[in-house]
C-alpha positions in Angstrom: 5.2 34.5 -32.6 4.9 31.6 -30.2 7.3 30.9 -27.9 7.6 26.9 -27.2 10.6 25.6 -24.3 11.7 22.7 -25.4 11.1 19.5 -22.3 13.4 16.9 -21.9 12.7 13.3 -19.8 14.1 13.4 -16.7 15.1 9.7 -17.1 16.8 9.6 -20.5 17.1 13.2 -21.6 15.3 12.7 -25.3 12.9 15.4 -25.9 9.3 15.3 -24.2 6.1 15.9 -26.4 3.0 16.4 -25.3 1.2 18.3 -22.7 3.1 21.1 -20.9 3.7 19.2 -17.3 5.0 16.1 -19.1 8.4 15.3 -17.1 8.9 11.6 -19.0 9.1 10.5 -22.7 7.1 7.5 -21.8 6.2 4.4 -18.9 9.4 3.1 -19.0 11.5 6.3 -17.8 8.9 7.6 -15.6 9.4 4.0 -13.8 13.0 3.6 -14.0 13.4 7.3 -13.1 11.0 6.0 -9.4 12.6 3.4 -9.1 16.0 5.0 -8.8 15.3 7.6 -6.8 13.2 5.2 -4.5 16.4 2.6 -4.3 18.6 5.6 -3.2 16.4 6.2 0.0 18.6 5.7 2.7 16.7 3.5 5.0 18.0 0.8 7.3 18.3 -2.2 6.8 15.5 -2.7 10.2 13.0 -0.4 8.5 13.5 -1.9 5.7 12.8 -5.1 7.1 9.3 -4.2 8.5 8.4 -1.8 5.5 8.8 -5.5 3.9 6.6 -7.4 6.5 3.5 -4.6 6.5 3.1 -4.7 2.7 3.2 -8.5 2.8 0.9 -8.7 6.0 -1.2 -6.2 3.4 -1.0 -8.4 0.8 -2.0 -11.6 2.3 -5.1 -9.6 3.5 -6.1 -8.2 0.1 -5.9 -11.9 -1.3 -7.9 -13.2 1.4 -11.0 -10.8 1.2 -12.5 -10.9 -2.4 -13.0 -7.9 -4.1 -16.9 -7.9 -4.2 -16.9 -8.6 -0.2 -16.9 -5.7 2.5 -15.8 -7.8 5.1 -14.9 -11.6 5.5 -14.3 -14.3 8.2 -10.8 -16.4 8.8 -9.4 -18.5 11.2 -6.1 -16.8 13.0 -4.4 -19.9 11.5 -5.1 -19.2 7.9 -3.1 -16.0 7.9 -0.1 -17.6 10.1 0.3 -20.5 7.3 0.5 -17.3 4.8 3.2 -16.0 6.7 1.3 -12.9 8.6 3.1 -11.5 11.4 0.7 -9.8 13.8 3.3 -7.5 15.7 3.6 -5.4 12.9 0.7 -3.1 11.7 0.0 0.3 10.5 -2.9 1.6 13.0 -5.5 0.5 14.8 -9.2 1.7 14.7 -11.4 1.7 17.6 -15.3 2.1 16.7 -18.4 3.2 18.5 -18.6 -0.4 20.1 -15.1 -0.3 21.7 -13.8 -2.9 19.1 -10.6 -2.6 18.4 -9.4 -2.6 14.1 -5.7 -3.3 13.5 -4.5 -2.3 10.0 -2.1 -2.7 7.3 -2.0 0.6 5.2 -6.1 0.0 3.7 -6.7 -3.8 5.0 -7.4 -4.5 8.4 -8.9 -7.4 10.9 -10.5 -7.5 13.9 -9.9 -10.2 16.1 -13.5 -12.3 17.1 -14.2 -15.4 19.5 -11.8 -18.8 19.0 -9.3 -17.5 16.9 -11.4 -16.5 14.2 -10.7 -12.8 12.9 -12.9 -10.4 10.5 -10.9 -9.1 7.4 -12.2 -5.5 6.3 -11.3 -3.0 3.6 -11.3 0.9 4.5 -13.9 2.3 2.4 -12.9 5.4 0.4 -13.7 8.5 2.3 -13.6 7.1 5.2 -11.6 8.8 7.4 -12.5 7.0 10.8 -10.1 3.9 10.1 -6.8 6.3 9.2 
């Protein structure tokens, strides 16, 4: 005789079918069930703040540098009028050639001659730019 446990979501307590680590009844619970435990983190309202400014500076990056391209050339201007703020970053990279990479999470720039700036993607794998 089998023995089956019966699973219930973790959001809304109906019962979960499926495969045996299931946790959620479907997309919906498993993302309101995130996103309440994410909104109870208690973190100030400051690192809040810049938590808020490095995915932005990370976004305005990603939309700059198009998917098919490695790398990418902007004027420092550019990224001001998109509202990056160049204080706050994730990590810096510094290669073989002494050139210094400054980073947002996976998207990063080096800065180049007249206020012009490279915009890069960390390749996966690589574990240089971490």
């Amino acid at each position: 005789m089998e023995h089956s446990i019966v699973k219930k979501c973790l959001s809304c307590g109906k019962v979960v079918k499926g495969r045996t680590d299931k946790k959620f009844c479907d997309d919906y619970c498993r993302n309101n069930f995130n996103n309440q435990k994410k909104s109870k983190e208690n973190y100030s309202p400051y690192v809040k703040g810049i938590l808020n400014t490095l995915l932005k500076n990370r976004k305005i990056l990603e939309t700059l540098l198009p998917p098919d391209k490695q790398t990418i050339h902007f004027k420092k201007e550019k990224l001001v009028q998109a509202g990056f703020i160049f204080k706050y970053f994730t990590h810096t990279y510094i290669n073989k050639q002494r050139e210094t990479y400054f980073y947002c999470f996976d998207f990063g720039y080096k800065q180049l001659e007249n206020d012009w700036l490279m915009i890069v993607k960390r390749r996966e794998g690589d574990e240089r730019s971490i």
